[in-house]
C-alpha positions as CSV (number, residue, x, y, z in Angstrom):
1,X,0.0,0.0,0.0
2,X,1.2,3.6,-1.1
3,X,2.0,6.3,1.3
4,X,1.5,5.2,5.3
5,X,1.5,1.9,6.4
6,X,-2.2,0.9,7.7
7,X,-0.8,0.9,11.4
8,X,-0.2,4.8,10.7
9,X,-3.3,5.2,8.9
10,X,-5.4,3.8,12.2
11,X,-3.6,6.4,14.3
12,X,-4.1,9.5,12.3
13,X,-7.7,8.6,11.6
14,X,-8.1,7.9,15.6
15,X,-6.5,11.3,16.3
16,X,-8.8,13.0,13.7
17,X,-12.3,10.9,14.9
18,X,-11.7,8.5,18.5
19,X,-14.8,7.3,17.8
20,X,-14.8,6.1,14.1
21,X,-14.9,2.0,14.1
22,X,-11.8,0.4,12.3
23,X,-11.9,-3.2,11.1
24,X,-8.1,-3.9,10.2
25,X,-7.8,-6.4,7.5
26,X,-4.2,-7.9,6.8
27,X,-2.7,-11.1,4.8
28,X,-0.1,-11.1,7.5
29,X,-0.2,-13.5,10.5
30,X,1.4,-11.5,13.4
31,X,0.4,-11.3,16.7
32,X,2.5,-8.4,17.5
33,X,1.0,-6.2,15.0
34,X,-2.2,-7.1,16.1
35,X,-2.1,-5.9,19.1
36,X,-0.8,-2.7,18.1
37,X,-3.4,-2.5,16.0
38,X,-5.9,-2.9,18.7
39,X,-3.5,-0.6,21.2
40,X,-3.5,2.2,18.6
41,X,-8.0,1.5,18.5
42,X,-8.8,-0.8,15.8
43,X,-12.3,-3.0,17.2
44,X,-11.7,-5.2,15.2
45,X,-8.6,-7.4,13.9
46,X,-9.8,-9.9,10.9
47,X,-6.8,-12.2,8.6
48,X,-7.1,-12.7,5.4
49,X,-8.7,-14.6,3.6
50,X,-11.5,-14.3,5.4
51,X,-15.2,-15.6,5.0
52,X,-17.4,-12.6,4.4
53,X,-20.5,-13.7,6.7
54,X,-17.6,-12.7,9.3
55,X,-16.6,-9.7,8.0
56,X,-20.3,-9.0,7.7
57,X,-21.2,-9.8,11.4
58,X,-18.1,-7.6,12.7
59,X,-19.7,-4.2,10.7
60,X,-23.2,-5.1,12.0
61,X,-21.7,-5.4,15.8
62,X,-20.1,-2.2,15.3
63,X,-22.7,-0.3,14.1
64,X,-24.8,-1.3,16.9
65,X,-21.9,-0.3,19.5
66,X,-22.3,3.0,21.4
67,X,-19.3,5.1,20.6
């Protein structure tokens, strides 16, 4: 991806909006990232590939969360 990495992205959109939901999608299996992912306020943490009932679910539960 172009320009800032999605673990910069997350913080400057966090900065701009705390209460924005963030689903981070990544083909990388690392635990470390993901929980600076979640550290920096992603909800939600999903690896590809993924099956898109689950993808589907995760928007639906965040919509409904109070922010």
């Amino acid at each position: 991806m172009p320009g800032p990495d999605g673990l910069q992205l997350l913080h400057r959109i966090k900065e701009h909006d705390p209460s924005v939901p963030i689903i981070v999608m990544t083909g990388y299996r690392s635990e470390k990232t993901r929980k600076r992912a979640l550290a920096l306020g992603a909800d939600e943490y999903l690896y590809k590939p993924f099956h898109m009932d689950d993808f589907l679910e995760m928007i639906e539960e965040l919509l409904t969360r109070e922010h």
